[in-house]
C-alpha positions as CSV (number, residue, x, y, z in Angstrom):
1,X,57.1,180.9,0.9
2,X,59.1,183.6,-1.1
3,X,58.8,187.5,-1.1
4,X,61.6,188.0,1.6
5,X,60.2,190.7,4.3
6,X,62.1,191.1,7.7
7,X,65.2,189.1,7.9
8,X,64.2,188.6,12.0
9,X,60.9,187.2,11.1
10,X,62.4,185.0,8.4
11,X,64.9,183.8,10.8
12,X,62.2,182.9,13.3
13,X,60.6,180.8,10.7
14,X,63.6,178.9,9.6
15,X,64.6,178.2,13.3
16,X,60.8,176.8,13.5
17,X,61.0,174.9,10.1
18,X,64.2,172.8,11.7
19,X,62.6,172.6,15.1
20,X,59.3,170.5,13.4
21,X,61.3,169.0,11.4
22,X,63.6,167.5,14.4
23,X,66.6,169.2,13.4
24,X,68.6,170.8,16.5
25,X,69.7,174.0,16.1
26,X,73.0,174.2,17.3
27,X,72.7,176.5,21.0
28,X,75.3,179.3,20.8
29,X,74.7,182.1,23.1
30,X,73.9,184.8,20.4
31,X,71.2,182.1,19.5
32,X,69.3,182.6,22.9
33,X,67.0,185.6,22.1
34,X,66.2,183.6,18.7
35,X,65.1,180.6,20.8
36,X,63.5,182.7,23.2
37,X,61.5,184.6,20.3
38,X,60.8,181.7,18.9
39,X,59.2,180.0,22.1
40,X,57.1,183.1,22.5
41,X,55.6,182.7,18.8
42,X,54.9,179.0,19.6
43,X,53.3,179.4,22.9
44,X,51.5,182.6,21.0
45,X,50.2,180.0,18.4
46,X,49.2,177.6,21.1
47,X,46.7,179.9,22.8
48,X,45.4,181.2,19.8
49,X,44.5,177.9,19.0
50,X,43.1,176.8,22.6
51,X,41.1,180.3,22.3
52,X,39.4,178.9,18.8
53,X,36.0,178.3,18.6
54,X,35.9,175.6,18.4
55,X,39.3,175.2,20.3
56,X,41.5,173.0,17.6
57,X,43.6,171.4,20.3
58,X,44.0,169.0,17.8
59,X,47.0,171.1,16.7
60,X,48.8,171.9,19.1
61,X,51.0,168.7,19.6
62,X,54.1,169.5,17.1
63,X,54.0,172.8,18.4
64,X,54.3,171.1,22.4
65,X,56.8,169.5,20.8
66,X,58.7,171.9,19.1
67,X,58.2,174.0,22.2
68,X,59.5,170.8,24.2
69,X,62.9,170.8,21.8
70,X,63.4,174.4,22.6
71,X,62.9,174.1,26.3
72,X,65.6,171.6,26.7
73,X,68.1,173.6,24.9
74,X,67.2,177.1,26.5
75,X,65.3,176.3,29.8
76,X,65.3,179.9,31.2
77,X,64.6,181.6,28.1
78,X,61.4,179.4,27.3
79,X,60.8,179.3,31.3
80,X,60.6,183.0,31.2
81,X,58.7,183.2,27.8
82,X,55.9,181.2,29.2
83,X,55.6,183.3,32.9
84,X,55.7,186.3,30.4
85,X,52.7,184.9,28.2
86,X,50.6,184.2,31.3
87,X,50.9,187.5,32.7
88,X,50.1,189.0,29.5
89,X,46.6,186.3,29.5
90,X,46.3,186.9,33.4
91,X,46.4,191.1,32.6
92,X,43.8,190.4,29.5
93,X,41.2,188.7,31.9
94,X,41.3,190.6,34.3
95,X,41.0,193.5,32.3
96,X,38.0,191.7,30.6
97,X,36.3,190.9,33.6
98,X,37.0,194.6,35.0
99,X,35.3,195.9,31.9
100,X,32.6,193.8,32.4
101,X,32.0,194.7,35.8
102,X,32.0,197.8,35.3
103,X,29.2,197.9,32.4
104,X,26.4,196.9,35.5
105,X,27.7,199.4,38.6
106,X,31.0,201.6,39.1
107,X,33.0,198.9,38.6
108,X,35.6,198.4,41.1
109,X,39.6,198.3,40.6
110,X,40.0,194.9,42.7
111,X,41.5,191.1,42.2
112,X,38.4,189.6,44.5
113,X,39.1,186.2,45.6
114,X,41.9,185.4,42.9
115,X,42.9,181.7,43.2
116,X,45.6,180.5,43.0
């Protein structure tokens, strides 16, 4: 694509272009956060394609593996990317199923029985 727009964002995308394309992206510490950004916009990507209806899971495997090149080249970044993301989906269902709780009584503010 063309038009320019946020050099951050067009950053992300180049970093993403080499990653599917099996480059390696050479890890210097300032590159980090870009690593780390771009991990959270794959594993973004991945849900919203596991959330599709239908789910098209049939997607999802350059972006595991691009997600799998990042991950051994910044383990705590993408580590702490992916805890992030599920306590962001953890929040959103819980919140769902508050909100849906609370449509039939009161609704109470509690984690019943949360598994683990």
């Amino acid at each position: 694509g063309g038009g320019g727009g946020g050099g951050g964002a067009e950053a992300v995308r180049e970093a993403l272009h080499r990653v599917l394309a099996g480059a390696h992206i050479k890890l210097r510490e300032e590159n980090r956060p870009k690593l780390a950004r771009l991990a959270v916009l794959l594993l973004r990507k991945l849900q919203a394609l596991a959330a599709a209806s239908p789910p098209r899971l049939g997607e999802t495997a350059p972006l595991a593996a691009a997600l799998r090149s990042i991950a051994a080249q910044a383990p705590l970044e993408v580590a702490q990317a992916c805890i992030d993301r599920l306590l962001a989906a953890r929040a959103q269902w819980l919140r769902l199923r508050r909100d849906a709780a609370a449509g039939g009584d009161g609704g109470e503010d509690r984690d019943g029985g949360s598994e683990e």
